[in-house]
Structures are given as structure tokens and as C-alpha cells.
C-alpha positions, 0 to 999 in steps of 0.5 A, a space after each residue: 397891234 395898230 390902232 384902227 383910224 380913219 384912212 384918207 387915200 385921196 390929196 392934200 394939195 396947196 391953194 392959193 387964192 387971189 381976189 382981183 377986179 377982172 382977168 388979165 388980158 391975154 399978155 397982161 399983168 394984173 395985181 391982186 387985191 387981197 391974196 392967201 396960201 393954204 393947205 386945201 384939197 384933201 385937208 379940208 375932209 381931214 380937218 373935219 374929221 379932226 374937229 370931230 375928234 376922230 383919228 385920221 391918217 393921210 395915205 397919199 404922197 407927199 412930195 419934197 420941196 416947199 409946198 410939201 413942208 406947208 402940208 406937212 406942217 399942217 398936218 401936223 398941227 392937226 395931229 395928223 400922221 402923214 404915213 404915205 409915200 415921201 417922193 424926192 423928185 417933186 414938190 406938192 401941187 397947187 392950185 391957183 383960184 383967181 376970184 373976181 367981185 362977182 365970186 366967179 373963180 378961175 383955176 390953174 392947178 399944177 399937178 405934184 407928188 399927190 398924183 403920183 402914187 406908186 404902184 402898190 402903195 394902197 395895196 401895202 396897207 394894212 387895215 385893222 379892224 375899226 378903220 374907215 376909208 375915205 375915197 375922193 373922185 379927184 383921185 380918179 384924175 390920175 393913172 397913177 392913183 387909180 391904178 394904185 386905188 384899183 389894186 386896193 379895191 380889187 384886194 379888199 373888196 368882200 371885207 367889209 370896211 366901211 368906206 365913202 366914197 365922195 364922187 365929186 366933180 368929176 362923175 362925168 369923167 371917171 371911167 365906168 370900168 373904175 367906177 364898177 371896180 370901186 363899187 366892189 367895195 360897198 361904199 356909202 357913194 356920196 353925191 350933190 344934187 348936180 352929181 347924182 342925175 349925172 351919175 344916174 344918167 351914166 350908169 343908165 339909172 331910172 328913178 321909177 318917177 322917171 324924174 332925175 331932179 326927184 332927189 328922194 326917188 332917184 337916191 333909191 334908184 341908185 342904191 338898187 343899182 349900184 348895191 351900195 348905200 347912197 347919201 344924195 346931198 341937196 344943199 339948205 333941201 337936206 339930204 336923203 339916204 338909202 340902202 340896198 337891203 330897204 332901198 324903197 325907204 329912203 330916209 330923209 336926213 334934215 339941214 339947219 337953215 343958215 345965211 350961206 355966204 362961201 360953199 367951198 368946202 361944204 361937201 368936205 366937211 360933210 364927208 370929213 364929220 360923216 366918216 367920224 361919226 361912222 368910225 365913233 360907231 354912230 348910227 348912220 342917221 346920226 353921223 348924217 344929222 351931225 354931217 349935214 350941221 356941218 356942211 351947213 355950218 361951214 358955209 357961214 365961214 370963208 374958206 375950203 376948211 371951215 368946218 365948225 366945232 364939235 360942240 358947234 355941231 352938236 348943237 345944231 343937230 339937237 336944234 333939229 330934233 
């Protein structure tokens, strides 16, 4: 029998950053500063999840090519199997951050093998008792992901996996049709403070203080709605959570006070430490405490994948008590 892991359906993809003084001009050519390459994107949530020392297996697709070899490579200095789709015709994706002095970045992203998941891939697998499945929004960017994502969804809803669904930028943007079908999962919805009154609003949700900035009230409203737990992310504020079955006691999860100096990557490595915790069989407050340390802990580094170590975390959330 295959041993129960956590299952990451979403994309690892190749960033590359570069620090410069100022766009180029329409035409022009610029040199950067300082330049890098790494493997980012869905990495970072499995990384966490590694530091953690929890068993994670990437189920998206993986391209052929150069960039699919870097990822490939790195997942497996992580000890992490690559068990999707292997697809000949394309390499991995990338994206490319321009970063000026100010921290502003600019993105082009090229699209690879991670957004062309074949029909049927995610509806092939199968779960044993003690998996956890880990869903990004990004992968909702993609007709081919998401039609095969729905036919997960629509397969294995009512079986009581626990899953996270980390909503991500692009609340605004996912239909609400695949927003309802994902739902019939009951996954923990994982939002910040900016994705949660977008969500709210969408899905015509009224926090009964009628204010969406009131982050305890609105985690509430959105857990009655959806039927599904909610973790409402705020940053160095902490984070709240709620449950359907007791939605008017939110519980508030607290943060460790830390000098903050790159946020990239913060909400990955909440979600990668949360989705541990969840399949070590912690207490859902506990895995928060250990995630928000995380999170927290992470932006005292440079770079998307910076989660700290276990030890690290731990730590942190003993400080907290």
C-alpha cells in the first residue's frame, strides 16, 4: 500500500530576478545589478513542508528541457518525488522579476509544461488514507489545469481529505463556477487580509459588522458561507480562523514580532508548515501557531523559499505561549 504524503497539484516554476537601477526604455537595453535563478513558484510551499519534516509529492507536470532539469533537480535534493505528468514537447516555465531600489518588481512569465496538465491527470491518482492535498489559485490561471483540477474535485468531494486551498492573487479572477466546485472539497480556504473582503465581495458575503476590513468578523462570515473553515491571514495582526460547525468562535492564532525586511514567499511558507502540521495530525490551532512562526520567520530572509528551520519554528511558537 502507498504511503500517505502531502500531494502539492499546483506548479513549480523557475524565477529569475534581477535587480536594476530603472526599467529600460521602450527599445532600450539595460544591465543589471546583481541577477539570480531559482526554483520558485510551487517549490517554496513544498520546501516548507520539507523543513518541517513532513513527506510531500509534486503532482504537476514537468516539462523536458533545461529549466524542467533545474526543477527536477531540486526537488530532488529535497527528497521530493516529481510523480506527474513528464511532457516532451516543452520545457518548465519561468518568470522574470525586474526589481529596481525602490523594491518595486516588474513580471514577464512564460508559460511551460505546469500549465498544461493533461485531461485526467488529477482524477488518475490515487489517495490513501493520511494524504493531504495542497491547491494554489494560480493553478486556476490555466484551462488545462483547471479542467483537470475540477475533475478531482468533482471525484473526490464528500471523502473527507483534508485539503488548503491557498486562494492567492487571483481571487478576483477564478470563476465563481470553479470557485463552488473546488468548495465541494471542504478545504481549509486560505486568504490575506487583501484576499479575503475581495472574496467576500464576489461571493456577496456580509461580515454582520457590515465591515470587511473587520478581519475576525469577516473570517466568520466566510466560513458560514462557503461551509468550509477559513484561515484570514493578517500579516505581523496575526490570523484568525473559523469552522462552520462553531463559525461565531473565531479563534485568534497570534504571530511573533519580527524586522521584516523581503515578504516574498511569507504566505508560501504558511501554507507549506500548515499542510505539515495537518498531516503530522496536530491540532488545527497548533499547526496555525507553527505556520504563522513560519510565515513570520520567513520574511527575516531574502528570497521566495525561505522558510526557517523546524527547530526555528518551534521556538518561535513556544515564545508565544
Amino acid at each position: 500500500m502507498t504511503e500517505p504524503s502531502i500531494l502539492h497539484l499546483g506548479q513549480v516554476v523557475i524565477d529569475l530576478s534581477m535587480n536594476i537601477d530603472h526599467l529600460p526604455e521602450r527599445g532600450g537595453d539595460i544591465f543589471a545589478r546583481r541577477t539570480a535563478i531559482k526554483v520558485g513558484g510551487g517549490y517554496n510551499v513544498i520546501q516548507a513542508a520539507r523543513r518541517m519534516g513532513a513527506p510531500i509529492a509534486y503532482m504537476g507536470a514537468i516539462g523536458t528541457g533545461p529549466m524542467a532539469d533545474m526543477a527536477r533537480g531540486a526537488l530532488a535534493a529535497l527528497q521530493v518525488p516529481a510523480q506527474g505528468p513528464v511532457l516532451d514537447d516543452c520545457d518548465t516555465g519561468y518568470s522574470v522579476a525586474m526589481i529596481e531600489p525602490s523594491g518595486e518588481r516588474t513580471f514577464v512569465s512564460a508559460r511551460g509544461a505546469e500549465t498544461r496538465v493533461p485531461e485526467g491527470t488529477y482524477e488518475s491518482m490515487n489517495l490513501v488514507p493520511g494524504d493531504v492535498i495542497y491547491l494554489s489559485g494560480y493553478s486556476f490561471c490555466h484551462k488545462d489545469n483547471t479542467r483537470s483540477l475540477l475533475g478531482f474535485a468533482e471525484k473526490h468531494q464528500g471523502e473527507g481529505f483534508p485539503v488548503l486551498f491557498d486562494l492567492g492573487p487571483m481571487v478576483a479572477d477564478i470563476a465563481l463556477d470553479v470557485l463552488d466546485a473546488v468548495n465541494g472539497l471542504h478545504p481549509i480556504w486560505s486568504l490575506n487580509e487583501r484576499e479575503g473582503p475581495i472574496l467576500a465581495k464576489r461571493l456577496g458575503c456580509q461580515p454582520e459588522t457590515g465591515d470587511v476590513t473587520e478581519l475576525e468578523s469577516l473570517c466568520r462570515s466566510l466560513s458560514l458561507r462557503l461551509d468550509s473553515p477559513v484561515v484570514l491571514r493578517a500579516g505581523a495582526r496575526g490570523a484568525w480562523y473559523c469552522q462552520p460547525k462553531d463559525a461565531m468562535q473565531s479563534q485568534y492564532i497570534p504571530t511573533p514580532q519580527v524586522h521584516a525586511i523581503d515578504t516574498n514567499g511569507a504566505g508560501d511558507a504558511h501554507s507549506g508548515v500548515l499542510c505539515a502540521g495537518i498531516f503530522q495530525g496536530l491540532p488545527i490551532e497548533e499547526a496555525l501557531v507553527l505556520a504563522n512562526c513560519a510565515g513570520a520567520l520567513s520574511t527575516t530572509q531574502r528570497g521566495p523559499a525561505t522558510c526557517p528551520s523546524e527547530e526555528a519554528i518551534r521556538k518561535a511558537a513556544s515564545s508565544l505561549q
